[in-house]
C-alpha positions as CSV (number, residue, x, y, z in Angstrom):
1,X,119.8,55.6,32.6
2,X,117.6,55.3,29.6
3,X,117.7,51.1,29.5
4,X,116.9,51.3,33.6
5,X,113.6,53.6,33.0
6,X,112.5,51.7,30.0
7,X,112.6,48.2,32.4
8,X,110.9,50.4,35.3
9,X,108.0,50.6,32.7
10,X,107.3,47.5,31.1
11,X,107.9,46.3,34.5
12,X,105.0,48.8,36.0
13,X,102.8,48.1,32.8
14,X,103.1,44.2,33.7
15,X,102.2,45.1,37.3
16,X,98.6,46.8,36.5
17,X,97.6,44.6,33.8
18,X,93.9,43.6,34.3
19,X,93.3,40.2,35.6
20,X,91.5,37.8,32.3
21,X,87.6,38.3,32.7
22,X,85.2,35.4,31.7
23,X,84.1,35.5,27.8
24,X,80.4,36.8,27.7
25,X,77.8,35.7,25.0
26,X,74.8,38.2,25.0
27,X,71.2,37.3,23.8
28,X,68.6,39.7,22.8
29,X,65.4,38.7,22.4
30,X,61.8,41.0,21.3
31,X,58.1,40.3,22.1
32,X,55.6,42.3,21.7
33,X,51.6,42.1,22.7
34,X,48.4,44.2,22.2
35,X,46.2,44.5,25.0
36,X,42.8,43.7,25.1
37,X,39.8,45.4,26.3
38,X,39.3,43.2,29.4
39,X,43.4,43.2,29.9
40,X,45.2,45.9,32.5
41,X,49.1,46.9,31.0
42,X,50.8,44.7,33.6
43,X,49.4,41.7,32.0
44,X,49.7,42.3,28.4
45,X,53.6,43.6,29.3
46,X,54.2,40.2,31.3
47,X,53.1,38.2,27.7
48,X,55.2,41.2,26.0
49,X,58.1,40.0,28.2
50,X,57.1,35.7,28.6
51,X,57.7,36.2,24.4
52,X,60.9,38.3,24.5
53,X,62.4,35.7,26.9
54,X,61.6,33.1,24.6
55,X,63.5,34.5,21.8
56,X,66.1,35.1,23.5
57,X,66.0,31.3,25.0
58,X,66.4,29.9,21.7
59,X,69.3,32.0,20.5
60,X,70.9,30.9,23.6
61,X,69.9,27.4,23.4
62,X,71.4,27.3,19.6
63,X,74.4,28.7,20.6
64,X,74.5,25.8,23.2
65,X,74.3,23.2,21.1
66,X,76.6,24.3,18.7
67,X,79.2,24.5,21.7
68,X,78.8,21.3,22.6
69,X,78.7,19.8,18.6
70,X,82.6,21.3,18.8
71,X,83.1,18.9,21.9
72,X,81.2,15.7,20.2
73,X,79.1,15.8,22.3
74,X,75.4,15.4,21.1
75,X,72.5,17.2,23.7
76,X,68.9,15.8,23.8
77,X,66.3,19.1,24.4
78,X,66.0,18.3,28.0
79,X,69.7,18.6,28.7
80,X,69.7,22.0,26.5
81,X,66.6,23.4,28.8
82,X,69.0,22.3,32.2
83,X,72.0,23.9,31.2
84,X,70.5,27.2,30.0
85,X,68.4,27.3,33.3
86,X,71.4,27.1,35.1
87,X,73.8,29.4,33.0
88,X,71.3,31.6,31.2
89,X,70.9,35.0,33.2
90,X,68.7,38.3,32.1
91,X,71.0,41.0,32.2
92,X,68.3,44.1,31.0
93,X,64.9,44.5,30.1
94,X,63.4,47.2,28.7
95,X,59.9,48.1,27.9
96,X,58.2,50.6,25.2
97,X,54.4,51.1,24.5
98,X,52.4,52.8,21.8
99,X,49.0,54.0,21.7
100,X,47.6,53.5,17.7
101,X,45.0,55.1,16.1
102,X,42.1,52.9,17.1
103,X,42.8,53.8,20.9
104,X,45.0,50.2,21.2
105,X,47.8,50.1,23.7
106,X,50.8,48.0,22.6
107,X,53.6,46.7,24.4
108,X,57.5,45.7,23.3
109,X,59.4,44.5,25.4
110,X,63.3,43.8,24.6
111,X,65.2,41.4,27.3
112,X,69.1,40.9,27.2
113,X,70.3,37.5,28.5
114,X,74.1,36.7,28.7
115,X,76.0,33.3,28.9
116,X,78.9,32.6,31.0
117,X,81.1,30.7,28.6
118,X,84.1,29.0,31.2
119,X,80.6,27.8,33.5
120,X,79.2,26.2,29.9
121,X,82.6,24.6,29.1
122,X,82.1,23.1,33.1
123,X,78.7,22.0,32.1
124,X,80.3,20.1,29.2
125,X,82.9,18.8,30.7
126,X,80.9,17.7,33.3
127,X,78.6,15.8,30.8
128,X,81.3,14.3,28.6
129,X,82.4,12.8,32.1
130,X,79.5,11.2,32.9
131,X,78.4,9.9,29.3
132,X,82.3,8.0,29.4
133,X,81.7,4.2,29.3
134,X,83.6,2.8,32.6
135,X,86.5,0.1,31.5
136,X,85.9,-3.3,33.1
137,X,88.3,-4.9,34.8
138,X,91.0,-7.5,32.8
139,X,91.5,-10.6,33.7
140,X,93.9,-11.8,35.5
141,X,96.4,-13.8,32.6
142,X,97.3,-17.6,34.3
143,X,100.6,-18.2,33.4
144,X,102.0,-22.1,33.1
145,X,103.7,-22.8,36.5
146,X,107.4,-24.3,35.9
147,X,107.6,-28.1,36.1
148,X,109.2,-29.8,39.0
149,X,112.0,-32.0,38.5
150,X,112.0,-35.9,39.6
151,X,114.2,-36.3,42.6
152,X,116.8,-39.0,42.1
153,X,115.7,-42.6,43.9
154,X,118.1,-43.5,46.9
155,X,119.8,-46.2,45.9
156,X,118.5,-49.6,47.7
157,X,120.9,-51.3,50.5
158,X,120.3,-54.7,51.1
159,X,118.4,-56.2,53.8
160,X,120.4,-58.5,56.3
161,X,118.2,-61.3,56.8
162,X,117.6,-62.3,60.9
163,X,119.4,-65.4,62.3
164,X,116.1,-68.1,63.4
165,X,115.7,-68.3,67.1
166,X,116.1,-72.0,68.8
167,X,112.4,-73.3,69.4
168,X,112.0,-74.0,73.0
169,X,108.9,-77.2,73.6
170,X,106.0,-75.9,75.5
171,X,105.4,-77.4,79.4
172,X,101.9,-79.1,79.7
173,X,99.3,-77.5,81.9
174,X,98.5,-79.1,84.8
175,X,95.0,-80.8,84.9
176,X,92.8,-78.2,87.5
177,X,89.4,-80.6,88.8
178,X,86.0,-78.8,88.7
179,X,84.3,-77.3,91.7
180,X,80.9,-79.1,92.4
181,X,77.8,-76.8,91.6
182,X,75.9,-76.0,94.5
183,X,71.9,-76.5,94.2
184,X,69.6,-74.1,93.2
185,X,67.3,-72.5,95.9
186,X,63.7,-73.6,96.2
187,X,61.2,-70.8,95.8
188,X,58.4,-70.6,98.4
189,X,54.9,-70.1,97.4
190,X,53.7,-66.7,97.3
191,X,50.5,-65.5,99.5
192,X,47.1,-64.9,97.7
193,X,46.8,-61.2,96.7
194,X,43.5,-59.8,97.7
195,X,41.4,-57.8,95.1
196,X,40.4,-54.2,96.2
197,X,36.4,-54.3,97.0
198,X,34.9,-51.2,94.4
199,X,33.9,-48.1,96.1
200,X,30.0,-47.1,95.9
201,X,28.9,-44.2,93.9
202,X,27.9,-41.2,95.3
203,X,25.5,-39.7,93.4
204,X,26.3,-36.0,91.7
205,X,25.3,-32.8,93.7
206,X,22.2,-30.6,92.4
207,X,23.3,-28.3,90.3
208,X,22.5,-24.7,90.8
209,X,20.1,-22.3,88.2
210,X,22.6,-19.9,87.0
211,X,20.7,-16.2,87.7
212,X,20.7,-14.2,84.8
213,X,22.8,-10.9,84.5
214,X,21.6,-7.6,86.1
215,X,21.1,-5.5,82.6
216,X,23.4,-2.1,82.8
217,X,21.7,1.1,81.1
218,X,23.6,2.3,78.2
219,X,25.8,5.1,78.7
220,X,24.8,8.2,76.7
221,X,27.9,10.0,75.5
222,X,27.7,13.8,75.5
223,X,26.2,15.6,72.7
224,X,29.5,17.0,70.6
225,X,29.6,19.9,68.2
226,X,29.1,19.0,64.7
227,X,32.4,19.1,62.7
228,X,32.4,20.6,59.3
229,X,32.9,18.3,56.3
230,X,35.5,19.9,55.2
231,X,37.5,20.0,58.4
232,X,39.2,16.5,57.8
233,X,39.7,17.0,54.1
234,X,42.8,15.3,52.7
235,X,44.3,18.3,50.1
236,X,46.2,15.6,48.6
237,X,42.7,13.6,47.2
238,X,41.2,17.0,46.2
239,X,43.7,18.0,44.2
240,X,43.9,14.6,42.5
241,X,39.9,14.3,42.5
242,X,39.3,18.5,41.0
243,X,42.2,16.6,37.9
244,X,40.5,13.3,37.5
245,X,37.1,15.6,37.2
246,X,38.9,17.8,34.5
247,X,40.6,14.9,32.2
248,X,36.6,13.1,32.2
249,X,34.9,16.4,31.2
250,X,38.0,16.7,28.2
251,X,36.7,13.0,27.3
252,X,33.4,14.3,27.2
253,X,34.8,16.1,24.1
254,X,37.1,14.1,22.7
255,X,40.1,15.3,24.1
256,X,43.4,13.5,25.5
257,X,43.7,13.6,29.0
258,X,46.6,16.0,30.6
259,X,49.6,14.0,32.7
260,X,50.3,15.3,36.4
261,X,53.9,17.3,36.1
262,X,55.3,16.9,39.6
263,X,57.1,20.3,38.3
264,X,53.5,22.3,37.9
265,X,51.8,20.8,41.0
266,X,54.5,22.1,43.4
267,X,54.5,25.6,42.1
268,X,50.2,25.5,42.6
269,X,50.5,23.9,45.8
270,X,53.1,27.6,46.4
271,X,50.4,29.9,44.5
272,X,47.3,28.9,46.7
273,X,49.5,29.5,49.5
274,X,49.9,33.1,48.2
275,X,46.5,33.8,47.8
276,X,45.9,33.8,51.0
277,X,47.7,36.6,51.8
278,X,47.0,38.4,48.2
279,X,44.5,37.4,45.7
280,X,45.8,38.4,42.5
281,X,47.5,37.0,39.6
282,X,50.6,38.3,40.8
283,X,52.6,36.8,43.6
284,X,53.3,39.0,47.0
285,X,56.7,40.0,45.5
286,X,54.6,41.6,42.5
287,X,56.4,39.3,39.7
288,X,53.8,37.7,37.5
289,X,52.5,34.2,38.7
290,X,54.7,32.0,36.3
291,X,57.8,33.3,38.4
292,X,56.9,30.2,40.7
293,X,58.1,28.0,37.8
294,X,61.8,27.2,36.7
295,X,63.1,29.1,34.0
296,X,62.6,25.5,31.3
297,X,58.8,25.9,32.0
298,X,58.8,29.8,31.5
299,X,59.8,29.6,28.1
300,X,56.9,27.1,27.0
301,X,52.6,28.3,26.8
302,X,50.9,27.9,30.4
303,X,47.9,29.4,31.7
304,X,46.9,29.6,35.4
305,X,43.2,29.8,36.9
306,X,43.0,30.7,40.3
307,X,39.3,30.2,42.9
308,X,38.8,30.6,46.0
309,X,35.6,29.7,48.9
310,X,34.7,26.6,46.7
311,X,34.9,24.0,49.6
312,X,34.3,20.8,46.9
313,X,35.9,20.1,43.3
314,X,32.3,19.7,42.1
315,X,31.7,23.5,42.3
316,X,35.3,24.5,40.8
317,X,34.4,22.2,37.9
318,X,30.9,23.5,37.6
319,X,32.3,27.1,37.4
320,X,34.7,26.2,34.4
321,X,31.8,24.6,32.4
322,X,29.7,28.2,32.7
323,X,33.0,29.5,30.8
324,X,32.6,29.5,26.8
325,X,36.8,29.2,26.3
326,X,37.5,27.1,29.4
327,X,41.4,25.9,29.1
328,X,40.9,23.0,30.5
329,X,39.1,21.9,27.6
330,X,41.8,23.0,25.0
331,X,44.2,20.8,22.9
332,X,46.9,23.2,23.6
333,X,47.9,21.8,26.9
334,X,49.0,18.4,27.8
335,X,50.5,18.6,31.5
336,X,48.4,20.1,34.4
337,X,49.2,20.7,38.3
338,X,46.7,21.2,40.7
339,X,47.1,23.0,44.1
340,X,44.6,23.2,47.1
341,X,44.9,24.8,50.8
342,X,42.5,24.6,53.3
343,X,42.8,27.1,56.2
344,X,39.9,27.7,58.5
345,X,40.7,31.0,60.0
346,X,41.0,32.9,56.2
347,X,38.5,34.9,54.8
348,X,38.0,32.9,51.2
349,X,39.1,29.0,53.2
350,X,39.2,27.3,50.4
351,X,41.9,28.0,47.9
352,X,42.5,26.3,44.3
353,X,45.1,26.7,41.6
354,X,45.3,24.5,38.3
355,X,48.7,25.4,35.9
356,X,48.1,24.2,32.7
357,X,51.0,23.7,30.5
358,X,51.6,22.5,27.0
């Protein structure tokens, strides 16, 4: 009795036994900001946070690495940044502030991110796979073929030689006498042919004056309402012209020019969308603006400007040269994207976004 409830248990224990779960690795990463006299608490907290994230980014991206040394296999940075925006995932945030002596709000701001270890192995795996050389194909090995044996001569029978036939004496041909020619035809004398007598020549018909054309009165096409300028503007040129403008004013001064990022320019074409229906630095789902960017180009140092009801790049540029710390002019930055939406029953019309990234 005892041996059949002892089975019953280990047998019941067996039963509810949790299922494996996935390993966890878990990040945690600080920032902290002070904000500044022209600076509401939602910003400074969103560089608070863009800071924590960071930290806890590279922690993760080291851990990464390492995983993958274990595996040989050897990542470049931009392979690190694709895996850990695909894998990487913020568990918690949380957020303090402090009010010092001097009146000065700071914020610190602590995020938790946690990797999925089995989907990194995948990742790996799924790298070591691609990175293995393909074997090309042997060649096929020509082996000697066997040779073929003579085949034995028939032996030779010999030839019975033919009995000569009697020779029988030709008969002469009789003598046939030739037919007398008969004599050629005589040939008559043809008649004279008479030459045709030439026709006289009429002489040509008067020709006619030709009248010249009645004149027709130019047709007058209706007055039309004048079209705006703007109204066929190509968004595409003005967001490459308002760039071009901005990389000659940073030769003005020396600077390097900043490359197009296919990356940044998508997420400002989506931001001037936005501000049509809110104009803030915040999106409509009130996340901060960089939100519109992949997790690799949160971690690095951007900066947005956002403008609206300038209808030419002229005026944008003209509004950044009035600024004393203009971006555009920085040496931080080396990537921009521009983004520009035209839509003719908004308030503003005209809407412009430049990301600058470094």
């Amino acid at each position: 009795m005892k041996r059949l409830f002892m089975a019953t248990l280990i047998a019941g224990s067996l039963f509810f036994m949790p299922a494996a779960e996935a390993a966890i690795e878990i990040y945690i990463g600080e920032g902290s900001a002070t904000m500044s006299e022209a600076e509401t608490q939602d910003a400074a907290i969103d560089r608070a946070k863009l800071k924590a994230l960071r930290n806890a980014q590279e922690q993760a991206g080291v851990y990464i690495k390492n995983q993958s040394r274990m595996r040989d296999l050897e990542l470049v940075e931009d392979e690190v940044e694709m895996i850990s925006g695909g894998i990487v995932k913020i568990s918690k945030t949380d957020i303090r502030k402090s009010l010092s002596d001097g009146g000065v709000i700071q914020v610190f701001v602590t995020v938790t991110v946690q990797i999925d270890t089995d989907q990194l192995q995948r990742e790996i795996e799924r790298l070591l796979n691609k990175r293995k050389p393909k074997e090309e194909p042997k060649p096929p090995v020509d082996r000697p073929k066997p040779l073929d044996k003579p085949k034995p001569k028939p032996e030779e029978k010999p030839v019975a030689q033919p009995k000569p036939e009697p020779v029988t004496q030709p008969k002469p041909d009789p003598v046939i006498k030739p037919k007398p020619e008969p004599a050629p035809p005589v040939e008559k004398p043809k008649p004279p042919v008479e030459e045709p007598k030439p026709k006289p020549i009429e002489p040509p018909a008067p020709i006619k004056p030709i009248e010249p054309p009645t004149p027709v009165e130019p047709v007058t096409p209706p007055p039309t309402e004048s079209t705006p300028s703007f109204w066929n503007t190509d968004e595409k040129d003005l967001s490459a012209e308002l760039m071009e403008m901005i990389n000659a004013e940073r030769a003005k001064v020396g600077k390097k020019a900043l490359k197009r990022n296919s990356v940044l320019a998508k997420g400002a074409k989506v931001r001037a969308e936005e501000l049509i229906e809110k104009w803030s630095d915040k999106r409509p789902n009130g996340t901060g603006w960089w939100t519109v960017l992949p997790l690799s180009f949160q971690q690095k140092s951007s900066w947005e400007y956002i403008h609206s009801g300038y209808d030419t790049p002229q005026k944008v540029i003209n509004w950044y040269l009035e600024q004393s710390n203009s971006k555009i002019l920085s040496s931080d930055y080396t990537t921009i994207g521009v983004g520009y939406i035209y839509k003719e029953d908004s308030s503003e019309k005209h809407y412009w976004v430049v990301i600058l990234s470094t």
